[in-house]
C-alpha positions in Angstrom: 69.5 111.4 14.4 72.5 114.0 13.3 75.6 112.7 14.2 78.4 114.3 15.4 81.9 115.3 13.3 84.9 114.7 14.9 88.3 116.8 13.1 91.7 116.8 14.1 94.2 119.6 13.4 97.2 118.8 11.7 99.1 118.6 15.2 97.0 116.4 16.8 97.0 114.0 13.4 101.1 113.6 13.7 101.0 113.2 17.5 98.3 110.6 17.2 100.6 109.0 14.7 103.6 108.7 17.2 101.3 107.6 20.2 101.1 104.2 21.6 99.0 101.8 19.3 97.0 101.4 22.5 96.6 105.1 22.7 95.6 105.2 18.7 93.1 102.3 20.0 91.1 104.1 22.0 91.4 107.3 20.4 89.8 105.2 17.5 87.1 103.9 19.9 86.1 107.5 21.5 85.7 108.6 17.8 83.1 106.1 16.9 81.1 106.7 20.6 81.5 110.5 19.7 80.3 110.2 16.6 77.1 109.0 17.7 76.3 110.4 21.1 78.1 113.6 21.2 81.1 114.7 23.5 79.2 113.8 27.0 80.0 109.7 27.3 79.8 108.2 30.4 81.6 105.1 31.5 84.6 106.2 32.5 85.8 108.6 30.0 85.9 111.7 31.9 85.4 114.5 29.9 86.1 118.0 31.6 86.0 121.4 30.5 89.9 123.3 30.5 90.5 126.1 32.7 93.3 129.0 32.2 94.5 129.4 28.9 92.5 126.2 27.7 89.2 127.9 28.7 86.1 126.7 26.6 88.2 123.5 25.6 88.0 120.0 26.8 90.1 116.9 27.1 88.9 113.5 27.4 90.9 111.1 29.4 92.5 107.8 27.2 94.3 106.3 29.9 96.0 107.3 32.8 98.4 109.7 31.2 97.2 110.4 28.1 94.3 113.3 26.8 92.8 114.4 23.9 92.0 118.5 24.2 89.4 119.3 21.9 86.9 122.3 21.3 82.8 121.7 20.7 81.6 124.0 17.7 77.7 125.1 17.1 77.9 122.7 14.0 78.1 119.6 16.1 81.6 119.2 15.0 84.1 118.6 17.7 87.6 119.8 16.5 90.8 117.8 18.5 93.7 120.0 18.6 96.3 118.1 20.5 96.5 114.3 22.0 99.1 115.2 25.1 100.7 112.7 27.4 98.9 114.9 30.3 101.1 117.9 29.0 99.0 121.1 29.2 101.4 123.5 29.3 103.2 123.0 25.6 99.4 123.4 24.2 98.2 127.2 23.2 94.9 127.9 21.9 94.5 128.6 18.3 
């Protein structure tokens, strides 16, 4: 089985950094589920695709407040460009 890649921009790695460890936590765990079942978990982690500006990116919910926006490239590689405290608007597409 080919597993899957997960990347994080340079943004996303300094605003995981300054997160809540409980936020790093279960960034940490989403990685590991990714990593071997692809982007589509179940179980409560609501992943939905972005509309607007965010079109053809995703975020997957860490708790209550908290997302991870990432895209899904052909190369089973999921790239995470921002981890937000439910902040869409200060994110722009790259």
């Amino acid at each position: 089985m080919k597993t899957w890649l997960v990347l994080l921009v340079s943004e996303a790695e300094e605003e995981l950094g300054e997160a809540p460890l409980s936020i790093q936590r279960k960034f940490d765990q989403w990685v590991l589920l990714v990593q071997g079942y692809g982007p589509w978990l179940k179980g409560g982690w609501r992943t939905e695709a972005l509309r607007g500006v965010l079109k053809g990116f995703y975020s997957v919910r860490l708790n209550q407040k908290w997302r991870a926006i990432f895209e899904i490239r052909p190369e089973r590689n999921i790239v995470v460009i921002r981890i937000v405290a439910h902040d869409y608007k200060s994110v722009r597409r790259r």
